[in-house]
Biopython code that builds the backbone (N, CA, C, O; Angstrom):
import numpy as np
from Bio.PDB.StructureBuilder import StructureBuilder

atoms = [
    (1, "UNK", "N", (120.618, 136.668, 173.343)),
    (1, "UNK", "CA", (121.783, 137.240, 173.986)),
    (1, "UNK", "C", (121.356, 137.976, 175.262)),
    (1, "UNK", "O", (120.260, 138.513, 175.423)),
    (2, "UNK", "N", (122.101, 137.943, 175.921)),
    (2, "UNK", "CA", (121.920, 138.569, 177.820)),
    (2, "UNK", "C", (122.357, 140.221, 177.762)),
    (2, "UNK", "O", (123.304, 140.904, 177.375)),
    (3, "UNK", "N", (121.197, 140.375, 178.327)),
    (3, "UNK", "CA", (121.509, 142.323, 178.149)),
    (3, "UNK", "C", (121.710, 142.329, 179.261)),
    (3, "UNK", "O", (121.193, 141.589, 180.097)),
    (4, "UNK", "N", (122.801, 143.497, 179.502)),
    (4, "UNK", "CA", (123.255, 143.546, 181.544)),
    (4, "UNK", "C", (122.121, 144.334, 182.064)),
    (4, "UNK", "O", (122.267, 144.624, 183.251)),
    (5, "UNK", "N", (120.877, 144.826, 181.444)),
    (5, "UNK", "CA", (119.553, 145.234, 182.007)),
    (5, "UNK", "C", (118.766, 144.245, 181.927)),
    (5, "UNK", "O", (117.601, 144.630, 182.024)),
    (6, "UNK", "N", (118.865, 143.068, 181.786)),
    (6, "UNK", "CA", (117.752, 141.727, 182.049)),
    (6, "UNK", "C", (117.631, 141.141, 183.571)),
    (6, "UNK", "O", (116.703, 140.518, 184.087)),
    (7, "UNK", "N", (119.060, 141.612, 184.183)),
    (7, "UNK", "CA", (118.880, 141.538, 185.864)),
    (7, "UNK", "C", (118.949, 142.455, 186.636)),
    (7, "UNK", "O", (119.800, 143.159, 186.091)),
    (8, "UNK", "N", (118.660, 142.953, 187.521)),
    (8, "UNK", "CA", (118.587, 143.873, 188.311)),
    (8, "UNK", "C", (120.108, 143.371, 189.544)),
    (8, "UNK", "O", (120.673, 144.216, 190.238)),
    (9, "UNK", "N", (120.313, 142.566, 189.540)),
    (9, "UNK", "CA", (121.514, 142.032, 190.587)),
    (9, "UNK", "C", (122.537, 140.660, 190.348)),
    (9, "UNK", "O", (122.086, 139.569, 190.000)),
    (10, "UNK", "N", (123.750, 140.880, 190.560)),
    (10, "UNK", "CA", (124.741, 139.925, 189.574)),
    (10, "UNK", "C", (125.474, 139.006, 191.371)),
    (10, "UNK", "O", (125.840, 139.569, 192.403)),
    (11, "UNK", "N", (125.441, 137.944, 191.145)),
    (11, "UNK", "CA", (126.160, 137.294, 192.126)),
    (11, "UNK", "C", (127.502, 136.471, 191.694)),
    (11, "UNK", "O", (127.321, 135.550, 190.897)),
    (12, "UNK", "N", (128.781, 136.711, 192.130)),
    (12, "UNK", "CA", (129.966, 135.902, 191.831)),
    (12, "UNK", "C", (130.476, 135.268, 192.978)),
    (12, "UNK", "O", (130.358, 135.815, 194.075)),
    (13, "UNK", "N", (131.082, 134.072, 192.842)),
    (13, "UNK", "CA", (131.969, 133.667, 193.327)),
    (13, "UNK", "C", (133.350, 133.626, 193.574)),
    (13, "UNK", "O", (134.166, 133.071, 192.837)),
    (14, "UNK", "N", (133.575, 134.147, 194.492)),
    (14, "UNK", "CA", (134.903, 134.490, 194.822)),
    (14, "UNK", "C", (136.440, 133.892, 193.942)),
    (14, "UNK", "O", (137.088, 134.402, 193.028)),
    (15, "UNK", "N", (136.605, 132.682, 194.666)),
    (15, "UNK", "CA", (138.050, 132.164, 193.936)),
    (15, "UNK", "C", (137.085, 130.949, 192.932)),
    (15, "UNK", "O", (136.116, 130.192, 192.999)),
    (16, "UNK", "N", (138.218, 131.454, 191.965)),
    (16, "UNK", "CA", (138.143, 130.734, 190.887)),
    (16, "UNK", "C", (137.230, 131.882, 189.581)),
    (16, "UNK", "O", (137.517, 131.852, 188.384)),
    (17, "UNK", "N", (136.207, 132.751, 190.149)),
    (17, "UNK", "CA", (135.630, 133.844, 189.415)),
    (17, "UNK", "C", (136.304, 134.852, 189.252)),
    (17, "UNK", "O", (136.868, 135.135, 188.195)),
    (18, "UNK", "N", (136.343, 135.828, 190.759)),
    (18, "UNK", "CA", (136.646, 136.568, 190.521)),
    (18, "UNK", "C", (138.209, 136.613, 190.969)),
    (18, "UNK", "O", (138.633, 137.708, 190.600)),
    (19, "UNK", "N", (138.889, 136.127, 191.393)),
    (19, "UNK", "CA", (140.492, 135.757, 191.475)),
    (19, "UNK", "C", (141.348, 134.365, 191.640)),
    (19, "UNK", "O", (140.697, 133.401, 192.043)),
    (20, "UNK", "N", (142.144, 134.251, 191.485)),
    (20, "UNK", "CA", (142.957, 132.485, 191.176)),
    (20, "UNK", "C", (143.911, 132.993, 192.193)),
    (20, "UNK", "O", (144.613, 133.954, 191.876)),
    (21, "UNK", "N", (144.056, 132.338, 193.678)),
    (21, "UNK", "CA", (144.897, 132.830, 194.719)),
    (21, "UNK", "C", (144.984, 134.256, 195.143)),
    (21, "UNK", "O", (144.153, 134.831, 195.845)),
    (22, "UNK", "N", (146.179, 134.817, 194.600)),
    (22, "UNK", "CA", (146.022, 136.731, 194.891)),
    (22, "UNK", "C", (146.211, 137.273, 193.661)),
    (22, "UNK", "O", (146.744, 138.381, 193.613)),
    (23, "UNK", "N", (145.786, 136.558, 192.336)),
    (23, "UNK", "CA", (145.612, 137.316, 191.093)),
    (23, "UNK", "C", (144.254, 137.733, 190.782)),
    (23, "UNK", "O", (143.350, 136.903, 190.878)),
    (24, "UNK", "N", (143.993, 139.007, 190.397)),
    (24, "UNK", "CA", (142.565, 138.732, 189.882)),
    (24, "UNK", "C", (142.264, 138.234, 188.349)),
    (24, "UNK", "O", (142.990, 138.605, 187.427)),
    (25, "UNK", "N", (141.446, 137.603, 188.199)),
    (25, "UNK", "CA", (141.088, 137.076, 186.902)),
    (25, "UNK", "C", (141.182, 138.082, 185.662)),
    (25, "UNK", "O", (140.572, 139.141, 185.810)),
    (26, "UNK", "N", (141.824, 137.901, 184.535)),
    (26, "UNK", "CA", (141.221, 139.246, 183.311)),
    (26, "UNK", "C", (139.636, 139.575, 183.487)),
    (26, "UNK", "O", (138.813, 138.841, 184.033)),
    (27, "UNK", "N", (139.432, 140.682, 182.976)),
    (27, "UNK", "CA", (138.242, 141.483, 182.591)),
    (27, "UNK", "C", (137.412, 141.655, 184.305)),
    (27, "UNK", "O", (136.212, 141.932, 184.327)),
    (28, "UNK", "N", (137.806, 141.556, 184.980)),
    (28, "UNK", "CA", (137.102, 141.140, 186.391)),
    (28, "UNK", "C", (136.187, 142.918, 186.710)),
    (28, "UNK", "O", (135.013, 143.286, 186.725)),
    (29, "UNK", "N", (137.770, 143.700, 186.953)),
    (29, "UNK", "CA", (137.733, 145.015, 187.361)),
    (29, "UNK", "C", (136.773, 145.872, 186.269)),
    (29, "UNK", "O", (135.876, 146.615, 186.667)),
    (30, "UNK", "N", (137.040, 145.696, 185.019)),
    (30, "UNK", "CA", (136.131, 146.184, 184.273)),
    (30, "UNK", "C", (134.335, 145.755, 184.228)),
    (30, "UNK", "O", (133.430, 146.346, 183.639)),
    (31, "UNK", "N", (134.285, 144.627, 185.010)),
    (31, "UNK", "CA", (133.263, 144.109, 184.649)),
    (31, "UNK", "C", (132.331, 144.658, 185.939)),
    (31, "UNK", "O", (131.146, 144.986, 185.879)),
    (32, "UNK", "N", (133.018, 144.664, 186.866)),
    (32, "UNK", "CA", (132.431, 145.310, 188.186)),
    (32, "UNK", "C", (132.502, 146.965, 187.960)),
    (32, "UNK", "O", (131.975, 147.924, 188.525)),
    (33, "UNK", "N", (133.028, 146.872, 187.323)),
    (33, "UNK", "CA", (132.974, 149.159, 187.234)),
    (33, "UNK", "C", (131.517, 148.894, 186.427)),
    (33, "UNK", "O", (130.503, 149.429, 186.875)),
    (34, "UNK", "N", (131.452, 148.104, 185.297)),
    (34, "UNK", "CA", (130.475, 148.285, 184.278)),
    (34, "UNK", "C", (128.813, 147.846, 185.000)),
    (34, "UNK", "O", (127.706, 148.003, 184.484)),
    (35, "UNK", "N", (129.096, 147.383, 186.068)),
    (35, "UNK", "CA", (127.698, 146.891, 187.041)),
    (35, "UNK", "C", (127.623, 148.009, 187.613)),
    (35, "UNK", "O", (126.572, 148.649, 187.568)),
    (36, "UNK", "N", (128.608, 148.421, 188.199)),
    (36, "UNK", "CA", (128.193, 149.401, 189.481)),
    (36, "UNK", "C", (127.902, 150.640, 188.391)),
    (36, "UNK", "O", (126.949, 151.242, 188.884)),
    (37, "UNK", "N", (128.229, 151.217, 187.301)),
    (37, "UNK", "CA", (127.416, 152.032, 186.373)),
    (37, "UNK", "C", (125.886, 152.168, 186.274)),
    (37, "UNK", "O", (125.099, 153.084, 186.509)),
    (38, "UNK", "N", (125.755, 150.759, 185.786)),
    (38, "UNK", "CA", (124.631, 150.776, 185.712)),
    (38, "UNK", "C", (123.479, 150.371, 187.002)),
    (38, "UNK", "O", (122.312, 149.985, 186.932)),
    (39, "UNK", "N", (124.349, 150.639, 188.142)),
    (39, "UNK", "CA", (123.591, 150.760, 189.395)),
    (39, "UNK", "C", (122.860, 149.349, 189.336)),
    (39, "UNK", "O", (121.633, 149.256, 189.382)),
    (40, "UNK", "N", (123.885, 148.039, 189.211)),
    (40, "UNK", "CA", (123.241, 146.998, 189.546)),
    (40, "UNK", "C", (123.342, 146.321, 191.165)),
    (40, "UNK", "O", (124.281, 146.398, 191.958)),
    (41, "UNK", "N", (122.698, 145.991, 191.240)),
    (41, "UNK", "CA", (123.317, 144.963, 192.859)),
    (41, "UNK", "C", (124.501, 143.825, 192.332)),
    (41, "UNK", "O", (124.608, 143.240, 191.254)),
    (42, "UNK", "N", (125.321, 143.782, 193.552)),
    (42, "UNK", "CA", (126.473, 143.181, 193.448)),
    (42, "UNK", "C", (126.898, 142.172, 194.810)),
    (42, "UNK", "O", (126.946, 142.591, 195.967)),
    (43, "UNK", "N", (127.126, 141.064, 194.480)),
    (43, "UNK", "CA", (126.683, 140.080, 195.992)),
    (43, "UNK", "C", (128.187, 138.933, 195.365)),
    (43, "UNK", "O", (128.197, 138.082, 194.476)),
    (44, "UNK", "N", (129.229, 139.389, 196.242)),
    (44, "UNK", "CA", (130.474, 138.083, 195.951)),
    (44, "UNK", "C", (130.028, 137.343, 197.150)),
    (44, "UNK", "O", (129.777, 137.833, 198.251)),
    (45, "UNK", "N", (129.953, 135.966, 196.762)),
    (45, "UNK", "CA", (129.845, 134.764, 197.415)),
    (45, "UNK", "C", (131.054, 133.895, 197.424)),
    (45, "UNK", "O", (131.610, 133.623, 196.360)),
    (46, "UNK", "N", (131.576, 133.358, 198.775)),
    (46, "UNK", "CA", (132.281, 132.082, 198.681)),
    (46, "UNK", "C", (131.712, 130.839, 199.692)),
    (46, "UNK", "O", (130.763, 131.050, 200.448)),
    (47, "UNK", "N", (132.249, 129.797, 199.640)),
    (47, "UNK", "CA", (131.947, 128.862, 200.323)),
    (47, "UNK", "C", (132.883, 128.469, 201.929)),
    (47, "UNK", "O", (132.594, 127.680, 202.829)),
    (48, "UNK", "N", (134.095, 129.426, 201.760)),
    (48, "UNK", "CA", (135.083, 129.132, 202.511)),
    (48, "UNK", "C", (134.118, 129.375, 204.300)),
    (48, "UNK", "O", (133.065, 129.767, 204.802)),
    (49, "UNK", "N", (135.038, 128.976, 204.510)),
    (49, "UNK", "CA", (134.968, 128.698, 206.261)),
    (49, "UNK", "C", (135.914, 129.215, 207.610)),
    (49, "UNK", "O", (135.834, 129.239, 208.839)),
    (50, "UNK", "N", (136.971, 129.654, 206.389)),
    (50, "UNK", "CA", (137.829, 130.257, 207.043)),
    (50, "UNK", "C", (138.594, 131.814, 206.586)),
    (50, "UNK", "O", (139.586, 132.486, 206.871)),
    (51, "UNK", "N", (137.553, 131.842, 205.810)),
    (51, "UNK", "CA", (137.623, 134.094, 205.673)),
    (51, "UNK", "C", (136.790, 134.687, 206.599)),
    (51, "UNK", "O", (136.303, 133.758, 207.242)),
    (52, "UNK", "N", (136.483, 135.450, 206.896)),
    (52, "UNK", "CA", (135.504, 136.238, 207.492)),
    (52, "UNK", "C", (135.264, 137.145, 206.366)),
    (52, "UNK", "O", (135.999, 137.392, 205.410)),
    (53, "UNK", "N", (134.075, 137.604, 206.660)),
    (53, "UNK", "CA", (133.439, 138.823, 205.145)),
    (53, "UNK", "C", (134.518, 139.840, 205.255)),
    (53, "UNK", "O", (134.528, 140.551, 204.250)),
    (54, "UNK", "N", (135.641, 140.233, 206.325)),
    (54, "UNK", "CA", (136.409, 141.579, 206.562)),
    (54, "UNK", "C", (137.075, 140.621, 205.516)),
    (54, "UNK", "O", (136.837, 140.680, 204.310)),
    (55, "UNK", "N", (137.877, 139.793, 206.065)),
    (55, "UNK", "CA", (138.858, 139.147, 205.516)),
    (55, "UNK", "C", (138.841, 139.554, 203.518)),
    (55, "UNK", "O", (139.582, 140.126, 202.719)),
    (56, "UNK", "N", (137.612, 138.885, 203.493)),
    (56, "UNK", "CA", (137.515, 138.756, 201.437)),
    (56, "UNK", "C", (137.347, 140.380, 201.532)),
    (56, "UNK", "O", (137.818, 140.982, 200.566)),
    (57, "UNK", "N", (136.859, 141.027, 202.362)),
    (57, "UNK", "CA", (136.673, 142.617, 201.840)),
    (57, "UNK", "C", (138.171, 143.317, 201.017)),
    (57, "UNK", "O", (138.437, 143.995, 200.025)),
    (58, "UNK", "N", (139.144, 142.393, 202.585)),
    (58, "UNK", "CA", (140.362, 143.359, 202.253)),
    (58, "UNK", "C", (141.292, 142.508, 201.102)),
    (58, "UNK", "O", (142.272, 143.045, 200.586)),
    (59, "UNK", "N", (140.985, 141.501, 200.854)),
    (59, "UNK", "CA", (141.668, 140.602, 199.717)),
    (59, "UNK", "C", (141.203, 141.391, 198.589)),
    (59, "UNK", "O", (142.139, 141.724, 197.863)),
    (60, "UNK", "N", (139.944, 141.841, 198.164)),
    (60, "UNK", "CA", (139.280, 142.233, 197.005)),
    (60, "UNK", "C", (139.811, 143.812, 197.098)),
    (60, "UNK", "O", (140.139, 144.543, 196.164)),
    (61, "UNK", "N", (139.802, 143.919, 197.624)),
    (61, "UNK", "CA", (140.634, 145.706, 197.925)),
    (61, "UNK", "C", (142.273, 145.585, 197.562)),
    (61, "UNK", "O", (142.578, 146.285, 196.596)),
    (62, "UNK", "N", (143.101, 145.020, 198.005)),
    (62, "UNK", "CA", (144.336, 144.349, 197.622)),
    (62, "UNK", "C", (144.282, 144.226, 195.880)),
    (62, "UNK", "O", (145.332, 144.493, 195.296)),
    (63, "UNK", "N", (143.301, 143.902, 195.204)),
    (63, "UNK", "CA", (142.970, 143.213, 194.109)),
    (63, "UNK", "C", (143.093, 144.208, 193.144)),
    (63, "UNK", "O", (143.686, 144.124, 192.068)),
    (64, "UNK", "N", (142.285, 145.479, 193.766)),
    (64, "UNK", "CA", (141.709, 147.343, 193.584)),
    (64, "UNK", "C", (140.209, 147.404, 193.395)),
    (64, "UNK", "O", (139.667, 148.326, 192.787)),
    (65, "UNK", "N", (139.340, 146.049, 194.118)),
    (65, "UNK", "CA", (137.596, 145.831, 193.651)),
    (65, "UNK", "C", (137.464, 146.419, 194.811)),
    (65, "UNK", "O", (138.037, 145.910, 195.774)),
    (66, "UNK", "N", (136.666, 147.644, 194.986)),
    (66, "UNK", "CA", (136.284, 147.572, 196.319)),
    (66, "UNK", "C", (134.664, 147.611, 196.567)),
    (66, "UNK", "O", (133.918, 148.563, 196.338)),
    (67, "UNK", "N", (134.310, 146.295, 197.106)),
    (67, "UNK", "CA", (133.140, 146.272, 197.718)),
    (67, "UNK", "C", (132.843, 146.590, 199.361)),
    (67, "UNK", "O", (133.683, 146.550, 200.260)),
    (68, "UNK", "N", (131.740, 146.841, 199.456)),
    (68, "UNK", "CA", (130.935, 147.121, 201.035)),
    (68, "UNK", "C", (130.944, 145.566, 201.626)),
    (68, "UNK", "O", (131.259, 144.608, 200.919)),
    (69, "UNK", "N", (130.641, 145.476, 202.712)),
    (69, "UNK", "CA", (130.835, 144.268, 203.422)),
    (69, "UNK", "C", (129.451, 143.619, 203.108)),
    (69, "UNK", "O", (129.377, 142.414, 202.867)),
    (70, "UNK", "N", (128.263, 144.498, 203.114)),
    (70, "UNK", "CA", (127.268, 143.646, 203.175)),
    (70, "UNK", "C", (126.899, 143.255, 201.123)),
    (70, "UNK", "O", (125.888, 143.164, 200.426)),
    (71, "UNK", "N", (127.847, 143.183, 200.984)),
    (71, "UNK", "CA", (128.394, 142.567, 199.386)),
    (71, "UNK", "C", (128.813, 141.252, 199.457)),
    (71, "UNK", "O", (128.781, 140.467, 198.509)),
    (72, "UNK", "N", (129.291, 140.952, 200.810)),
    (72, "UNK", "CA", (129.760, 139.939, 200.361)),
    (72, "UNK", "C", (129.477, 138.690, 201.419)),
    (72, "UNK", "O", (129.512, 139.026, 202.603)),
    (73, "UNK", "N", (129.148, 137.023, 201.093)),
    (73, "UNK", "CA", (128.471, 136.644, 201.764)),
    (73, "UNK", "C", (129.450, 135.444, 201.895)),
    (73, "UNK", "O", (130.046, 135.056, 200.891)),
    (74, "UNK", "N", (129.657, 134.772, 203.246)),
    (74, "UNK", "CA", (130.741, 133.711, 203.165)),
    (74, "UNK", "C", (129.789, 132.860, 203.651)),
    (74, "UNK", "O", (128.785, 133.255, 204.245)),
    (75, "UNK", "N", (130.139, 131.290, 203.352)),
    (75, "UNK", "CA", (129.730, 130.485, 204.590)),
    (75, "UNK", "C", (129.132, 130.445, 205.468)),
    (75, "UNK", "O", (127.931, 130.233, 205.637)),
    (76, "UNK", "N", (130.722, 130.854, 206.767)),
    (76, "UNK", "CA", (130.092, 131.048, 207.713)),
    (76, "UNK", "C", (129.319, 132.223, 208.449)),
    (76, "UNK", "O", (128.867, 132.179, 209.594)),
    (77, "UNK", "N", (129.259, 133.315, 207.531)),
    (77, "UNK", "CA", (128.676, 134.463, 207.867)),
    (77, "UNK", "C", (126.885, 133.479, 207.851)),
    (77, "UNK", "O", (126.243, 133.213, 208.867)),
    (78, "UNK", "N", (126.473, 133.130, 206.402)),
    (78, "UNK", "CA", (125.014, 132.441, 206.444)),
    (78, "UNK", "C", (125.082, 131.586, 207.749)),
    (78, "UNK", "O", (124.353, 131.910, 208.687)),
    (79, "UNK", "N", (125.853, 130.596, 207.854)),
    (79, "UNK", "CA", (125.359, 129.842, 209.080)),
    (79, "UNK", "C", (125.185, 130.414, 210.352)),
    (79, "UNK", "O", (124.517, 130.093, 211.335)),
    (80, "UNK", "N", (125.849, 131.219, 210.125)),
    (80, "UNK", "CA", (125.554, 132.300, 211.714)),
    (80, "UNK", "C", (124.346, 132.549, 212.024)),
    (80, "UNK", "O", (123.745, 132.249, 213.055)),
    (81, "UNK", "N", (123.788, 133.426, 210.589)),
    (81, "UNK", "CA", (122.379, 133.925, 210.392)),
    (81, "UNK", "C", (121.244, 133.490, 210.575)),
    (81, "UNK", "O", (120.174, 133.849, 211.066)),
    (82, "UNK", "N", (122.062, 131.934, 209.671)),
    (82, "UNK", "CA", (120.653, 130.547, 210.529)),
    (82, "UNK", "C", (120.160, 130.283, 211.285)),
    (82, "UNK", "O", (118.937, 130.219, 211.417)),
    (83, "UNK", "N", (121.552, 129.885, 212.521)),
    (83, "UNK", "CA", (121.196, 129.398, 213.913)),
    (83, "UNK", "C", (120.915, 130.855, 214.630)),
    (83, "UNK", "O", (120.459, 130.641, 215.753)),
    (84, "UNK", "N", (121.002, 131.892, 214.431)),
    (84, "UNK", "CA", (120.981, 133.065, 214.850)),
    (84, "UNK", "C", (119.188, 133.084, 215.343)),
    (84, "UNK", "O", (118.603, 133.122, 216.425)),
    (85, "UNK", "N", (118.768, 133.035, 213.905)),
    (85, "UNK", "CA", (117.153, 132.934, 213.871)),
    (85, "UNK", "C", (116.837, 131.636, 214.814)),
    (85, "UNK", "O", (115.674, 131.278, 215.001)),
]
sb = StructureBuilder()
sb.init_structure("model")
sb.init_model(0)
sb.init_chain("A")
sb.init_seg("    ")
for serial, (resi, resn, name, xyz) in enumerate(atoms, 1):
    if name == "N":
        sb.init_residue(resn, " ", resi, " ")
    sb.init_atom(name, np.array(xyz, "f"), 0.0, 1.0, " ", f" {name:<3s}", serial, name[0])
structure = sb.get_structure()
């Protein structure tokens, strides 16, 4: 069985994980209070192309999750980073 101290940092995916359109999923909010307790790292990922990291910030805030920006990683935020380098 998975103890929430076997990782030091939890990564989700946005729609379909942690919300279905502008609902959030059951147990979501509890599950993120119960990470950030135990002072885990917390990294929402999507694949989209057309949020910006503000964008999912303020959707997940809307939701009542509130993460920091550098929480959350889109698309095109990585490809930026790529060609950036």
């Amino acid at each position: 069985m998975i103890n929430i101290h076997d990782f030091d940092a939890y990564c989700f995916d946005l729609d379909g994980t942690i919300y279905n359109d502008n609902k959030l999923l059951p147990s979501v909010k509890e599950a993120i209070q119960l990470l950030r307790k135990h002072e885990k790292k917390i990294l929402f990922i999507t694949n989209t192309t057309i949020q910006t990291r503000e964008m999912c910030q303020n959707q997940l805030r809307s939701l009542g999750i509130i993460a920091h920006i550098d929480e959350i990683l889109t698309a095109s935020y990585i490809f930026s980073l790529y060609f950036s380098e």
